[in-house]
N, C-alpha and C positions, 0 to 999 in steps of 0.2 A: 564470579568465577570466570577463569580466562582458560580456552582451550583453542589449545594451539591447534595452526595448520598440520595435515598430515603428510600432503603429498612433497615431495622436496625436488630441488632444483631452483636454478635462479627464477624471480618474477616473469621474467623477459621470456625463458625459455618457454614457463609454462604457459606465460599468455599467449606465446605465437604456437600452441600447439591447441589451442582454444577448437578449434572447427573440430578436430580430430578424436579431444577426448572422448575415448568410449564410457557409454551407460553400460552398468551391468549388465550381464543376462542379455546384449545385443548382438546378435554381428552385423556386420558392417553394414551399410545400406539397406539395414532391415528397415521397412516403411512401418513409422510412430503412429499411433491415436491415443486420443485423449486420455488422462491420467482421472484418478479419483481427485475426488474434491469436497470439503464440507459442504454441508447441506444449507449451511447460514453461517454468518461474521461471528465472530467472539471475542470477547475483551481477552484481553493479553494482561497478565499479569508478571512481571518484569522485576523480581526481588532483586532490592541494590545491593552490593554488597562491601561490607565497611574496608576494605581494602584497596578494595577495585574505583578509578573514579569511572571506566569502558565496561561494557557487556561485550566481550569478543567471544566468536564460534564459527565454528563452520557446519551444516548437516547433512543430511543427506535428502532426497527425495525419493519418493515421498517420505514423511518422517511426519510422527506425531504432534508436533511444535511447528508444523506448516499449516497454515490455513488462512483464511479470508479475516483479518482481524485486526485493531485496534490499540493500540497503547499510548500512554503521555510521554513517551519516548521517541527521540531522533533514531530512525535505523538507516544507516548507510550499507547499502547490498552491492554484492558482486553476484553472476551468475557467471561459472569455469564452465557448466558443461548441460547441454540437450534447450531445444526451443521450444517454444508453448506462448501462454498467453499470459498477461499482468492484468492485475487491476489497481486503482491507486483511488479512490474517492469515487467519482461518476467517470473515471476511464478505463478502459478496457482497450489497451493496446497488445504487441507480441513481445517478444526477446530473446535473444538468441543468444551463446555465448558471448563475455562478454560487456555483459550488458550492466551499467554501471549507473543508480539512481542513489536519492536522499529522501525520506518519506519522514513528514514532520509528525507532531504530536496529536494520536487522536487521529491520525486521516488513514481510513480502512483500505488494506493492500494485502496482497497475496501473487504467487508466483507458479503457474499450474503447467509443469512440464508435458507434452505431447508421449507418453511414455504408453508400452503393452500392459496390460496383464501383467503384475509379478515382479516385472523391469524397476530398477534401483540407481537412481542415477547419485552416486556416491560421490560424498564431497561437494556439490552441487552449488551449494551456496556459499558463501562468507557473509560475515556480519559483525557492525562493530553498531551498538546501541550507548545512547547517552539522554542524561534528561538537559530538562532544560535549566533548569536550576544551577546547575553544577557550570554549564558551559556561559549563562547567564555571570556567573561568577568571574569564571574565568576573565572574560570580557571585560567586568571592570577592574579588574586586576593587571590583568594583560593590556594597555589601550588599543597595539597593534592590533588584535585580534575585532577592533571593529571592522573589519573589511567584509568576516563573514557574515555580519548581519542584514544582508541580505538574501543569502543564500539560505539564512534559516527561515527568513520569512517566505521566501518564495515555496521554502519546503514543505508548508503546510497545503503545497495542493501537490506535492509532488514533482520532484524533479529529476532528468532523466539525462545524463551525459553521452557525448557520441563525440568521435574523433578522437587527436591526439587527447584532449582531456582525460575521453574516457579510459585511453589504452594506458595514460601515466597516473592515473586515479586507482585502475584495478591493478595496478604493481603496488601502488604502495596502500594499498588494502590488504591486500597477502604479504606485503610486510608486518604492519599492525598484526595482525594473526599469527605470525610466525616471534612475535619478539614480547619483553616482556618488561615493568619498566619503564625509566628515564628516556629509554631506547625505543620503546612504542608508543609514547606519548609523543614524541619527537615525530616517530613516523605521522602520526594522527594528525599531530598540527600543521603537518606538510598537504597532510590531503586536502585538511580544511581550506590550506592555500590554494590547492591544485581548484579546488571548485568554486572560489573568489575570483580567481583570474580567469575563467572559463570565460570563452568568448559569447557574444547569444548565438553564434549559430550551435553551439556547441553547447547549447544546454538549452532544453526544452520542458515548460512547465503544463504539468500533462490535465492535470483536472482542474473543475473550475472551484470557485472560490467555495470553502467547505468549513474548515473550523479557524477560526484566530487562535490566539494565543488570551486563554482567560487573565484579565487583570487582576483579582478578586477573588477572595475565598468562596462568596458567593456562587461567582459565575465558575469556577471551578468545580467546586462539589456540584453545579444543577447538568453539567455539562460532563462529569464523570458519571453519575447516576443517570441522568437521560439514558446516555451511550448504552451503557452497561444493559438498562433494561430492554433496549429496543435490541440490540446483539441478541440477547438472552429467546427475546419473543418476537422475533422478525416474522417468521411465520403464522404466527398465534395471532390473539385479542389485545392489540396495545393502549394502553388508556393514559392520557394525561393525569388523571387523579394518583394513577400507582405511581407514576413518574415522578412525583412530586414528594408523595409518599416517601418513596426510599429517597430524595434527596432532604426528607424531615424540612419541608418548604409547604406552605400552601401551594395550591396552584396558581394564585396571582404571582407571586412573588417566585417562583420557578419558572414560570415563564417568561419574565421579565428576565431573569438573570440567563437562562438558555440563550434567546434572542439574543442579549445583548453578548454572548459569547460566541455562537457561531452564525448571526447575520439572518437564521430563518427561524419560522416558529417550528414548533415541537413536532406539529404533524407533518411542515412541509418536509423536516429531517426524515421521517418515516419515511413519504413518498419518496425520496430519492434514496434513501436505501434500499428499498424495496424495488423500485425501478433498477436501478444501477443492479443491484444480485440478480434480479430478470432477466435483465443485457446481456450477465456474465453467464446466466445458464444457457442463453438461446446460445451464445457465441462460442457455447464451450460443450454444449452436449447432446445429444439427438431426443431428449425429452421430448413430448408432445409438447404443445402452447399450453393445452388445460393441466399439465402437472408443474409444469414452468410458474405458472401462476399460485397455485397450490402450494409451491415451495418456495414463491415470494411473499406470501402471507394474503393474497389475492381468493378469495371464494366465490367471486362474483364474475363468470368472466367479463360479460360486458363493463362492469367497471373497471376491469382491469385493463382490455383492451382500449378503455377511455382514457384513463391512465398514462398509460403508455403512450399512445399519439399523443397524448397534449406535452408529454416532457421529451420523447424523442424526435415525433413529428412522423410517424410512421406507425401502421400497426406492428405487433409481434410478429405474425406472419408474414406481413412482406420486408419486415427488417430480417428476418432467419434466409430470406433469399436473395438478398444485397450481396454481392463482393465485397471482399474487406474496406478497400478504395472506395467503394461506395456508401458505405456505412457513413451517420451523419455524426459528425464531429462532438466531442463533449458541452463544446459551448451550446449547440443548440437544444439542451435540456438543464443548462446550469441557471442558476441566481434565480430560480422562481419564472424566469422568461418563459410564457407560452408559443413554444412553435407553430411556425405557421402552418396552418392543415387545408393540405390540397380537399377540393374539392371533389 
């Protein structure tokens, strides 16, 4: 299903009025804090539809269909209006109107606006989804269309435009949404150009290295069932034997096919999901450390605070009293690398 944009005016108009858009329920330089947030990731379920080959919308914030979550789907976002913070895999940066990324298949992302109480920051987002199959297709179909294959492989850790890219990317994003058709396909395949010929200063890949693209029925189903279940029990009792279970795998042969799907084994995927929603609660909520933990699936604190320094390289607490600028980069808790820990 395709739902158009609502607000009207040219691209150009409404992007250069981007700083300005009012959130509901605001007046003007009323000072923002933190918005609600899920309490854990969740699979996203994404029905194709026999007409459509795009998933286009726009929603609002907060909105029921927002949260920290997952799917085998490409989502290219725009953000028109209000700042907060992203998360894309093990990163956790900001964004501001604007703001113009590509989040590949399977890599867990959310978008958590700075809002009051009550506050509705309407129209908020845009979004045009597609799987990979279809766009796989396309490719060999199309030869030109090899250019983007890059772009989509980078997208599985998250990619984030800035500059002119971004500013003629988020036009013809709100065109795609506003059109329907021969005429929005057209637009679509212009974007995918706009983000091939992005320069690298001008495209920035935000998390580390998270999920590939599964080869294999195998490595698919162990890697959609994993997912699924660790979303589902992030904070609970996770067990490789269930895990296996609902992907109708032994455990040998699920963890073989996991690995070889997303590059870590079953539980290091845990620990960084887990870690990584930690990060996003200290960075995003006035929680204690011992409910932080409790609500990353953590019971133990000492293990958690071990945890943590050995993938961040800092405790909970004194990462919640870092500056943002000082906050340690994503690389220093990706690919299994143990950070180094001051004495």
């Amino acid at each position: 299903m395709t739902i158009s944009y609502q607000s009207t005016g040219t691209p150009r108009l409404k992007l250069a009025g981007f700083p300005s858009l009012a959130v509901e329920g605001t007046e003007p330089d009323t000072p923002l804090v933190r918005g609600p947030y899920p309490d854990a990731p969740r699979r996203e379920i994404i029905p194709p539809h026999p007409q459509h080959a795009l998933r286009v919308l726009t929603h609002d914030f907060p909105s029921e269909i927002c949260g920290w979550g997952a799917h085998p789907e490409y989502e290219i976002h725009l953000i028109t209006k209000s700042h907060g913070s992203f998360i894309a895999g093990d990163h956790v940066g900001t964004f501001s109107p604007g703001h113009v990324s590509i989040m590949g298949p399977n890599l867990p992302h959310d978008w958590v606006s700075d809002l009051e109480p009550g506050q509705v920051a309407v129209d908020r987002d845009a979004v045009v989804q597609f799987s990979d199959d279809w766009i796989r297709q396309c490719m060999r179909l199309i030869p030109e269309l090899q250019e983007v294959d890059e772009v989509l492989r980078l997208s599985t850790r998250g990619l984030v435009f800035s500059g002119a890219t971004a500013w003629r990317a988020a036009e013809t994003i709100l065109e795609v949404t506003r059109t329907q058709g021969a005429e929005q396909m057209a637009h679509f395949f212009r974007l995918l150009g706009l983000f091939a010929a992005a320069p690298p200063e001008e495209r920035d890949v935000v998390a580390s290295e998270w999920l590939g693209r599964p080869t294999d029925a195998g490595s698919l189903g162990a890697v959609e069932a994993g997912l699924a279940y660790i979303f589902e029990n992030l904070t609970g009792d996770i067990r490789l034997s269930t895990a296996a279970r609902m992907a109708y795998m032994s455990e040998p042969t699920f963890s073989k096919y996991f690995k070889s799907a997303t590059g870590m084994t079953f539980s290091n995927m845990v620990k960084k999901l887990r870690i990584a929603h930690a990060r996003r609660l200290i960075d995003t909520t006035e929680h204690p450390i011992a409910q932080v933990a409790a609500m990353s699936g953590y019971h133990n604190m000492a293990n958690f605070n071990r945890q943590f320094l050995a993938e961040v390289g800092t405790t909970p607490t004194s990462y919640r009293k870092l500056e943002s600028s000082q906050k340690p980069p994503p690389e220093v808790f990706s690919l299994g690398l143990r950070a180094p820990v001051d004495p």
